[in-house]
C-alpha positions in Angstrom: 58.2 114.9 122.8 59.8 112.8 120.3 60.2 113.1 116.7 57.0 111.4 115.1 55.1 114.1 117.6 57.1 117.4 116.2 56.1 115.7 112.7 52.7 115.2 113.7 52.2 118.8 114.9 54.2 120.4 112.6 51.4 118.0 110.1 48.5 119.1 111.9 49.1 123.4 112.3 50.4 123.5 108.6 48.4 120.9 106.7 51.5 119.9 105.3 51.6 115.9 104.4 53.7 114.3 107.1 56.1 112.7 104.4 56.9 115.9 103.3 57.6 117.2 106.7 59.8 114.2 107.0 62.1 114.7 104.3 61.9 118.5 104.9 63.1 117.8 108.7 65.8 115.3 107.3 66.9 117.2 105.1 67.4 119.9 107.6 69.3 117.5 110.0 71.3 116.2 107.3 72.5 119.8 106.1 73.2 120.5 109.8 75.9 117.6 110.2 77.3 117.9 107.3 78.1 122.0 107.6 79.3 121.2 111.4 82.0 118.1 109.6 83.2 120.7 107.8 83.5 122.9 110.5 81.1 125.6 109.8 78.7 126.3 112.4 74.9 127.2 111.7 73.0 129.9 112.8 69.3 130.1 113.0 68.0 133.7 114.0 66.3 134.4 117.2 66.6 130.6 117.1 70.4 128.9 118.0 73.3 128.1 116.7 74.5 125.0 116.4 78.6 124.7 116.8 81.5 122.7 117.4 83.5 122.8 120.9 86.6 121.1 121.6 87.5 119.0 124.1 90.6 118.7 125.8 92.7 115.4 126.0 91.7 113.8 129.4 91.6 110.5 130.9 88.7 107.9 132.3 88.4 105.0 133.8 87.0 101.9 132.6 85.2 100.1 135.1 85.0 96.7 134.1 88.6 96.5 133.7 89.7 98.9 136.5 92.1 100.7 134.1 93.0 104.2 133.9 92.1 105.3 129.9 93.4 108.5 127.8 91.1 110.0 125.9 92.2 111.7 123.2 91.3 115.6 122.7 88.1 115.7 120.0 85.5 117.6 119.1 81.5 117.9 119.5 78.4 119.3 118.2 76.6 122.1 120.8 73.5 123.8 120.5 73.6 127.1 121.9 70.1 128.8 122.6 69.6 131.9 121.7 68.3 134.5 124.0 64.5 135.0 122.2 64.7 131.0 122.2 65.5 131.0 126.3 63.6 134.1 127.5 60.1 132.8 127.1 61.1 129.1 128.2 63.2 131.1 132.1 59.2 133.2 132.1 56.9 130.3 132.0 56.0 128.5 135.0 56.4 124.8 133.7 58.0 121.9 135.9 61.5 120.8 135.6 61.8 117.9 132.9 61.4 114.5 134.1 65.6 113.8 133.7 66.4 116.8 136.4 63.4 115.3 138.6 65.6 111.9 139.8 66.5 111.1 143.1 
């Protein structure tokens, strides 16, 4: 499912214009990332929270190049389910999603 079809639903079972849904769901994703900048993670009950994990200093490989490449510790955003949000999902007898299906 991708956005336009989580506005389109969201359209359809509220009767709620799909522009406002829009700048309603915007809105929401621009208060998100802008709480998580400032380091403040968001909760949303029986939901998830949304936080900010840290990852150590490593190093990779590029490739193209064949060199070895230090990346530097940083941060990034996480959603973490909650357990009303995961129970239903473990219950139900739907197929794996198509990105855990490849061979």
């Amino acid at each position: 499912m991708r956005k336009a079809d989580v506005i389109s639903n969201i359209a359809e079972k509220t009767g709620i214009d799909k522009v406002d849904v829009i700048v309603v769901l915007e809105a929401f994703f621009k208060e998100v990332k802008s709480s998580l900048i400032v380091g403040e993670p968001v909760t949303i009950s029986r939901f998830g929270s949304f936080i900010i994990k840290k990852r150590a200093a490593g190093f990779g490989r590029n490739i193209k190049k064949n060199i070895v490449v230090e990346i530097p510790e940083h941060f990034i955003p996480v959603f973490k389910p909650a357990k009303e949000f995961v129970r239903p999902i473990k219950a139900s007898n739907t197929k794996q999603p198509l990105l855990s299906q490849k061979k």
